[in-house]
Phi, psi and omega in degrees: 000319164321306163304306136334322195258001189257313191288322188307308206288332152337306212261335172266337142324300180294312179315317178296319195275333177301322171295299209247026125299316182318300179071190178301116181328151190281154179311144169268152173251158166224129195273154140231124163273141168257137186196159187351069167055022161258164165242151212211113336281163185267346159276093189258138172244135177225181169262172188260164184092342180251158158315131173196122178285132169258120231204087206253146184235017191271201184248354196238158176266177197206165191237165133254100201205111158280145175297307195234061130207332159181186201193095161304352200078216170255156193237137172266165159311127170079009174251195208179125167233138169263140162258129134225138171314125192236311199257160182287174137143208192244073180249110168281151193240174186222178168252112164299357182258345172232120155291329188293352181301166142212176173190132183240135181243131171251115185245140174230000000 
């Protein structure tokens, strides 16, 4: 019976330092494509800390621009610009050059 109660409490030792070893999952990367003039998909949820590639496959170039977060610039055909997300919150983005583009990145 001892032994028993020596390996439970053995495992639950490791279960404790295994848990508070883990810490927080490591950053993600996350793709959007730009293609026939959308971003695909257009709502995306990340974490803060993780990435996220903008990918235009259109024939025309396109921005990815949040008012109060961030701004690709111009993204050319066949190219690609990264975000990573340092604050929690919503920000929706537009393409300034086809404004009806829309898109929203959710940090959570």
């Amino acid at each position: 019976m001892r032994l028993i109660y020596k390996i439970g409490a053995f495992a639950m030792v490791l279960g404790v330092v295994t848990m508070s070893v883990a810490g927080p999952p490591p950053p993600t990367t996350h793709k959007v494509l730009i293609q026939g003039f959308k971003f695909v998909p257009e709502r995306i949820e990340v974490a803060v800390g993780d990435t996220v590639v903008w990918e235009n496959k259109d024939i025309v170039p396109h921005t990815a621009t949040a008012k109060k977060g961030f701004d690709s610039k111009e993204i050319a055909t066949g190219q690609s610009w990264s975000y990573v997300a340092k604050r929690q919150g919503r920000y929706e983005y537009i393409c300034t050059y086809h404004p009806t583009m829309k898109g929203e990145l959710v940090v959570r």
